[in-house]
VOGU-3710 file (C-alpha; in Angstrom, 3 decimals, decimal comma):
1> xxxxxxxxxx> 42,070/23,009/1,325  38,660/21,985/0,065  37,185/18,995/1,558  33,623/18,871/0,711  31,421/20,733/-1,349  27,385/20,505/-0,504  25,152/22,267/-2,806  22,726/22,339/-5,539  23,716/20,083/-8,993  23,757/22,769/-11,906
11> xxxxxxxxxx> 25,033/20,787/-14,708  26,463/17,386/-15,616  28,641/16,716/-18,692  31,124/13,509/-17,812  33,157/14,054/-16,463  32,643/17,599/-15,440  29,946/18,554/-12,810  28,597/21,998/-11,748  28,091/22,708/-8,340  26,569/25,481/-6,951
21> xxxxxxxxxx> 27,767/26,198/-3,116  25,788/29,465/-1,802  25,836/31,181/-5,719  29,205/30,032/-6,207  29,509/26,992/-9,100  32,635/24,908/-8,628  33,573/23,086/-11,809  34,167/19,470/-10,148  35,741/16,735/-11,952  34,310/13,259/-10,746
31> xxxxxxxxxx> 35,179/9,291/-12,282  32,252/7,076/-14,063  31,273/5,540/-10,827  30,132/8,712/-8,702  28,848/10,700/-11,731  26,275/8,095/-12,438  24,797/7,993/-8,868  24,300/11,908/-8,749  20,700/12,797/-8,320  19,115/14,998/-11,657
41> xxxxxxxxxx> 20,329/18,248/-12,054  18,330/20,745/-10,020  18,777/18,644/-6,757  21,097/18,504/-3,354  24,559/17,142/-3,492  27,474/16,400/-1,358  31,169/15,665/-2,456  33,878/14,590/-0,584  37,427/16,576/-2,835  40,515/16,730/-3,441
51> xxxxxxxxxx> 42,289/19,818/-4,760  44,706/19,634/-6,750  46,936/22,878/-7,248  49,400/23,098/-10,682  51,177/26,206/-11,792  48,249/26,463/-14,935  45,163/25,586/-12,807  43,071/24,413/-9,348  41,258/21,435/-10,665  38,771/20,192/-7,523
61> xxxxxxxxxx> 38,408/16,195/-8,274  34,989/15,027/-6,551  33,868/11,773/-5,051  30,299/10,362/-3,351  32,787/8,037/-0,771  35,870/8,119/1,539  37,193/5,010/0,392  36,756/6,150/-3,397  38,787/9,947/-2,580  41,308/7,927/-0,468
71> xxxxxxxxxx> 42,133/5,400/-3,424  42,165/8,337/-5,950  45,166/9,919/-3,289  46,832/6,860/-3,499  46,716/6,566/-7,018  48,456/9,797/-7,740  51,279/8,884/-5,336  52,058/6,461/-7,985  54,884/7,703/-10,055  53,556/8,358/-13,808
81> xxxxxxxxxx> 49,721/8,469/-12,584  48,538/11,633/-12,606  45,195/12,937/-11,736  43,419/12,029/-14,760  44,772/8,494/-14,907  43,702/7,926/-11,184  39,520/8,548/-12,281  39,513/6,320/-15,326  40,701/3,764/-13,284  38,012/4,974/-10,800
91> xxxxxxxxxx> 35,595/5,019/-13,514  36,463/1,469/-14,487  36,604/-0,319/-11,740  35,196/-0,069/-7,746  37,521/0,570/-4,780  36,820/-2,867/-3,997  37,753/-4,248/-7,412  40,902/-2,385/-7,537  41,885/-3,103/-4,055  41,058/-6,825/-5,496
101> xxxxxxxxxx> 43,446/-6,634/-8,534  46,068/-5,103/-6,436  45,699/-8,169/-3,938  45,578/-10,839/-6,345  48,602/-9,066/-8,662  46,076/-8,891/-11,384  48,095/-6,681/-14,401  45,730/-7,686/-17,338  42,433/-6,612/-15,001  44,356/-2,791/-15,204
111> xxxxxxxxxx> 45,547/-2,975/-18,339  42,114/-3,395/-19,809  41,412/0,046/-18,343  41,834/3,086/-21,413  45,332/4,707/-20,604  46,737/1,980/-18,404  49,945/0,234/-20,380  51,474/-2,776/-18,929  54,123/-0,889/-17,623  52,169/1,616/-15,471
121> xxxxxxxxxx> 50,292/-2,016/-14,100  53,219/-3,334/-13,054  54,045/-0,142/-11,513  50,460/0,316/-9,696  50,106/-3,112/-8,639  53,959/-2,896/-7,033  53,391/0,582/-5,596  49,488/0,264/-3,802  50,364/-3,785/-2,664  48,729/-2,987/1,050
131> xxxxxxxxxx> 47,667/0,286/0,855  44,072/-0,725/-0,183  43,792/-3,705/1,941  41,219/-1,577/4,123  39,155/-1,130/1,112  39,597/-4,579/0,570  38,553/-5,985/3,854  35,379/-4,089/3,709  34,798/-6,057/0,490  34,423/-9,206/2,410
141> xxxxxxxxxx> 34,216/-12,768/0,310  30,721/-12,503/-0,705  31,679/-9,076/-2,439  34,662/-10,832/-4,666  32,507/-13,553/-6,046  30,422/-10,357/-7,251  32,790/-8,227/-8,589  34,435/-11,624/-10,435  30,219/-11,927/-12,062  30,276/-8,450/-12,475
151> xxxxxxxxxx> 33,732/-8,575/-13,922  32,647/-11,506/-16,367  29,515/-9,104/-17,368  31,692/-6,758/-18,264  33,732/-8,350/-20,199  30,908/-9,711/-22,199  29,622/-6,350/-22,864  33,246/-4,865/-23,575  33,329/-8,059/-25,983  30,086/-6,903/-27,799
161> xxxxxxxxxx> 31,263/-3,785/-28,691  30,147/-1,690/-25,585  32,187/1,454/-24,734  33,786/1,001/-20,573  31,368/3,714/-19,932  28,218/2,179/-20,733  29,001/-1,326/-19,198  30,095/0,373/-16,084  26,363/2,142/-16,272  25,016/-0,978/-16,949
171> xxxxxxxxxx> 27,044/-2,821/-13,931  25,639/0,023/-11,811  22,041/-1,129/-12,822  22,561/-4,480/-12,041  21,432/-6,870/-8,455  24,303/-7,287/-6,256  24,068/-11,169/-6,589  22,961/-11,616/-10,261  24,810/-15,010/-12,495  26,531/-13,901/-15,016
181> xxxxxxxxxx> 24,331/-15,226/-18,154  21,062/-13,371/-16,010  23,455/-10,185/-15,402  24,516/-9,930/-19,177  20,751/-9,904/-19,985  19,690/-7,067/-17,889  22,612/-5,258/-18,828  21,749/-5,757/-22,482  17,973/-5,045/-22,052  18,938/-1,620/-20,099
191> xxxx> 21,385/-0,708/-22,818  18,860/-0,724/-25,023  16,662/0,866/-23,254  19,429/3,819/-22,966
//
């Protein structure tokens, strides 16, 4: 029903944007990894959505990709995922990592996402095996031996007492091809910064 919103950003709050379409504001809901490449408040932005309609409300879900709004529809095809489940496991991990842990039948790589029990794993990882192999393609080699650094990173932050959220801004932050032990010092030196 509503594909794409363009307009002005009005307000950020995670993880609940504003966005203003023509002197309407739509109240968008968007996971970790889109909200923190929006531009500052004030500026242009365009959303791909999803609507989602329930008898108590119209909650618009937003996304800065295809592949990201086309793994969040997949997700909530997943029995006992809903729509809030589907963005913190957006927020924690790429398209590209999760089409990754789905590949590799990685449960503990999920489970280390808030909200995500072993059960609903198992149930992910049988459910999405090669619906994200697109995503997953696109990744290529080079992008796995990232994610796996990146992954390592996080888990070094997550380790130090770092909330999901602020690693995954941190990860953001961070080269494409950094080592792990030079990737867990930026990230460190930006979190401070923060």
């Amino acid at each position: 029903m509503i594909g794409q919103l363009s307009g002005t950003l009005l307000h950020k709050q995670p993880p609940m944007i504003v966005v203003d379409c023509h002197g309407v504001g739509y109240e968008v809901e968007v996971p970790m990894s889109t909200f923190c490449n929006l531009p500052a408040t004030g500026q242009p932005v365009v959303l791909l959505t999803h609507l989602v309609v329930r008898e108590d409300a119209h909650i618009l879900y937003g996304f800065a990709s295809a592949p990201e709004r086309a793994a969040f529809r997949e997700l909530i095809k997943v029995g006992g995922v809903g729509p809030r489940t589907a963005l913190a496991l957006l927020s924690g991990l790429s398209v590209a990592e999760l089409a990754q842990a789905v590949a590799q039948q990685q449960a503990a790589r999920l489970t280390r996402i808030p909200g995500i029990g072993k059960k609903t794993a198992e149930r992910l990882l049988l459910e999405l095996r090669g619906k994200l192999a697109p995503d997953l393609a696109d990744a290529g080699g080079a992008a796995a031996v990232v994610s796996d650094a990146h992954a390592d990173i996080q888990q070094a932050l997550l380790a130090l007492g770092y909330s999901e959220r602020e690693a995954a801004a941190a990860l953001k932050a961070l080269p494409a091809d950094v080592g792990v032990s030079e990737g867990i010092k930026l990230a460190l030196k930006a979190l401070s910064k923060g």
